[in-house]
N, C-alpha and C positions, 0 to 999 in steps of 0.2 A: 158383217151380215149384209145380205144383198134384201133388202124389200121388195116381197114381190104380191101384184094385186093380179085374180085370175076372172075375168070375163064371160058370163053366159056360163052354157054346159064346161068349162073347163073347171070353173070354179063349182058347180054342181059334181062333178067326178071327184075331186080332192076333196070335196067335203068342207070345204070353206074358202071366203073369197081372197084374204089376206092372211098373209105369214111369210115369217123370215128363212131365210135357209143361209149358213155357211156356205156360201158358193164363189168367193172369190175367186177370179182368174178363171170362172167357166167361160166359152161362149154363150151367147144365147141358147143357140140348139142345144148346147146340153144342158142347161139349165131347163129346155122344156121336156128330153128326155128324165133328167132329174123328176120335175112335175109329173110326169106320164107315170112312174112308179109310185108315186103317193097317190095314185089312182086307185077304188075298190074294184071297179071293172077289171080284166083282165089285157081287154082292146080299149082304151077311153078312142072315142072319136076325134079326135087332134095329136097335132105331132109337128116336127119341124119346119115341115114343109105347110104346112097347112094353118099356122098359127103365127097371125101376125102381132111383134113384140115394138113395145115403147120403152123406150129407156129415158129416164129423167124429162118426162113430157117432150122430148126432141120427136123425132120423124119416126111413121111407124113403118115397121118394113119386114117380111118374113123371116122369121128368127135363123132358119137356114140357110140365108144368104148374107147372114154377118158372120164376120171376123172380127167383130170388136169381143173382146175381155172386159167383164164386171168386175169391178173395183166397191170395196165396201165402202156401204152407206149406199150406194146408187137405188133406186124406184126402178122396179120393172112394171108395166101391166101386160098381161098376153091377151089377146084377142083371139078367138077361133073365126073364120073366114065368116062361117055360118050364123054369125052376131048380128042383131037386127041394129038397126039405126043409129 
């Protein structure tokens, strides 16, 4: 099970700010396309390119420009760009 905490309006779109998902061996980016469909909107306002992801408190960086693979147990947080402070 991959931990993941959602930030501002992503975690308003999914309707809560933490929970688990089987997601081993996703990337990032699909782990936030995974998030984008647990969405009630249709369009949630974030996406790969636009939502910067933490992995195990390390360095945060646009979930569409890694190539690393989640391994169970790991913490994600995603951030949307438009996050204040």
């Amino acid at each position: 099970m991959i931990f993941v905490r959602c930030v501002g309006h992503i975690g308003t779109s999914v309707g809560r700010e933490e929970f688990q998902v089987d997601a081993e061996g996703l990337s990032l980016g699909e782990l936030v396309e995974m998030v984008r469909g647990m969405c009630k909107e249709p369009e949630p306002g974030f996406d790969r390119f636009n939502t910067i992801a933490m992995v195990e408190e390390g360095e945060a960086f646009v979930a569409a420009a890694s190539v690393e693979r989640l391994r169970a147990g790991q913490k994600v947080v995603l951030i949307p760009f438009s996050h204040g402070g």
